[in-house]
Phi, psi and omega in degrees: 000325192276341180284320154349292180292290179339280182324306204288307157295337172290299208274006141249008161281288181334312168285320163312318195267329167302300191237059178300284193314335201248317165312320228040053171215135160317119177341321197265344165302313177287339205274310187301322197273341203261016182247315188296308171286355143305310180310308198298298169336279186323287208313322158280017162270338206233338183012067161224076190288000165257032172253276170305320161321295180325299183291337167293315184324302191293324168298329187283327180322303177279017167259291189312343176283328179289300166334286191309315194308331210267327177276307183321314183292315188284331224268313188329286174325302202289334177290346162300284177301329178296338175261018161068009183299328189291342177268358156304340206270331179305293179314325197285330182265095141349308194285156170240326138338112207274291166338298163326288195293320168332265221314329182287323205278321184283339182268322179300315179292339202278291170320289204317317173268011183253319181275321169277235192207164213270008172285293183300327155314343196269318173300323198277277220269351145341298178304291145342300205265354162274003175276306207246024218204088188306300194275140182302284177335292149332320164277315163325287164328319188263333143344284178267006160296271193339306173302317185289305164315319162281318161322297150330280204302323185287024197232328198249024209214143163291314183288317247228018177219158140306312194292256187334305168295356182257352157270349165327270160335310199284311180120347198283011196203155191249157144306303178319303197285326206291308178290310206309300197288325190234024178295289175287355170270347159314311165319308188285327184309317213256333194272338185282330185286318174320280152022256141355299188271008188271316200298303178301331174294319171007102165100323157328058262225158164264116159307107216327099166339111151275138152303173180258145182272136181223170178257168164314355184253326181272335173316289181310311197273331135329303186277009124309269184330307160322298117014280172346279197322294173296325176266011161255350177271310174291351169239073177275325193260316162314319162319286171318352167233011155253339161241021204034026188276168185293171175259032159274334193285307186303312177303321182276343195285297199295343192265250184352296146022254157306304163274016182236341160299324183256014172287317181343282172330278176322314197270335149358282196292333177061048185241130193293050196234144193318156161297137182291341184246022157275351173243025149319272222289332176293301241263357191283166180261107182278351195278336179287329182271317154324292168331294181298325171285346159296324173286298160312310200288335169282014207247315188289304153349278179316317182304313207251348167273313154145340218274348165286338189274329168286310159324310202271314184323304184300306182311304234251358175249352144319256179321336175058353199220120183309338173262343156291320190289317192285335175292316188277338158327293190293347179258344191264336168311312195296000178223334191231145216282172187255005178261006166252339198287340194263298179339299189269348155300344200287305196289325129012301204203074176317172181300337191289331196260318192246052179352166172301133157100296188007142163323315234284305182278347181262342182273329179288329169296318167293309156317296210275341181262350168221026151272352196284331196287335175292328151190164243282350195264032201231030169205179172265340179280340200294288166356269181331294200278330185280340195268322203284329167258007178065058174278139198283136129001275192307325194278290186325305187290329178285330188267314182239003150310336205278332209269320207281357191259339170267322137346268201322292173324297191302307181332289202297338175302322189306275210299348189284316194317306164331288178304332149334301194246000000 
């Protein structure tokens, strides 16, 4: 009965946050109410509350550490741009071509996000492309190029998913072989949907980029800061294998950073003005960070209530088949988040049934890191990109699921072929 109930609030928190435009209430409201009554829920099926408490803790540890990484990245982002960094990177791109520049934005996201991860990348170039991109429509669009493109790319990388690293981490997976297996059908999750929107774009031009007028001292120091950033975001994964600390730990190392460097700067200059990256932090979206914790937090319910571990028990005595249970896997990612649903595969189906390196871990990787791109709250970048350009839920599933779900297909063929052959 209680599993009932649980299933029934999610899936109508789910809805809520879908036709956000049409209820008229904010996502995160709705996100915050369907993780608090999921909890409630639980805690009075079980009335054992230091058992549960305990497991809330442990879910809020791993959501806040995705929190801090997600405010750190953003305060970064935003201190970048607030120094004008994004229009060094801006100037350099020539084109006016809208189909062009897609392609420049989605192969720089794709790479990119195999060396950070695809959250941060999702942000780094979000921004970006809100620099060089007038119309709201355009930016939606090219919005959801970025998402499917950071996924990709974080799928086929030990660094570039969550998801990846814990199997990376778990032992179910090598680095070498994870790229060996899964560079191309990532490559295919991405050319096809690319595909497509480059053909609608066809013939379409952008209005010419003005640079901003600066002087040679606001140049150097934009293209510094700049400079700053990109190499405190990279080495965010570096860290994280030098010291094994979570990578929230790196982000925040980099955020220090980055704010004890540009106080240097500033106080140089002696000039009476908010600190840039106090006025960084009024620009983050708290309503985009509430939205997630809501969201993790009803996802972490389902999880510590039993029923993602009853789901996968159910796929696998249904389906029968390892490329069906991982296709329907990758898809369930796209509604339930892909770092408890990869948890509980992990506990699902020890080394002894799948070995290391097995397809088996390699198809899960590749699903579950790019089924989540099939609708936009069913990632982290999505999360990220939908708070930073306000994408409507309804325009994303009508306009760019369907693309991001022929990606998917194509993905998983590449790899059966592969393994075929």
């Amino acid at each position: 009965m209680t599993s009932t109930l649980l299933l029934l609030v999610f899936i109508s928190g789910y809805l809520a946050i879908a036709f956000e435009q049409t209820i008229k209430l904010n996502k995160a409201a709705s996100a915050l109410l369907t993780g608090v009554v999921c909890w409630t829920l639980y805690m009075i099926s079980r009335h054992d509350s230091t058992v549960i408490n305990n497991q809330l803790l442990i879910h809020l540890g791993e959501i806040s550490s995705i929190l801090f990484f997600l405010f750190g990245a953003m305060t970064i982002v935003e201190l970048i741009d607030g120094h004008n960094g994004f229009s060094i990177i801006s100037q350099h791109i020539k084109t006016t071509k809208k189909s062009m520049l897609l392609v420049i934005i989605s192969v720089i996201t794709f790479v990119l996000s195999s060396l950070l991860d695809n959250l941060t990348t999702a942000i780094v170039m979000t921004s970006l492309c809100g620099r060089l991109l007038t119309d709201k429509k355009d930016r939606w669009w090219f919005g959801g190029m970025i998402i499917i493109a950071a996924n990709a790319g974080g799928a086929w990388s030990p660094i570039g998913d969550v998801s990846t690293t814990m199997l990376w981490i778990g032992g179910q997976v090598t680095g070498y072989h994870l790229v060996i297996e899964l560079l191309l059908p990532a490559l295919a999750v991405l050319a096809l949907p690319l595909l497509f929107v480059v053909i609608k774009f066809r013939g379409q031009s952008i209005r010419e980029h003005l640079p901003v007028v600066t002087s040679e001292t606001e140049r150097k120091e934009s293209t510094l800061i700049l400079l700053m950033g990109v190499t405190s975001l990279l080495f965010v994964p570096i860290f994280k294998a030098l010291t094994n600390l979570p990578p929230f730990m790196g982000m925040l190392l980099a955020l220090g950073i980055m704010w004890v460097s540009t106080t240097i700067i500033e106080n140089r200059k002696k000039r009476k003005k908010p600190h840039p990256v106090v006025l960084a932090l009024h620009k983050i979206d708290g309503q985009s960070i509430l939205f997630f914790l809501g969201i993790l937090l009803a996802v972490g319910a389902l999880q510590s209530s039993g029923l993602l571990t009853q789901l996968a028990t159910f796929l696998g005595a249904t389906l029968k088949n390892d490329y069906l249970i991982g296709g329907v896997l990758g898809l369930i990612s796209a509604i339930i988040d892909n770092v408890p649903l990869v948890a509980a595969i992990q506990g699902m189906y020890p080394l002894q049934t799948f070995p290391i390196d097995h397809f088996f871990w390699h198809f899960i990787a590749l699903t579950t890191g790019t089924g989540g791109s099939c609708i936009i709250i069913g990632s982290a970048a999505g999360v990220a990109v939908m708070g930073i350009e306000n994408i409507p839920f309804m325009w994303y599933l009508k306009k760019i699921s369907g693309l991001a779900f022929l990606g998917f297909l194509g993905g998983i063929l590449t790899f059966v072929l592969m393994y075929l052959m």
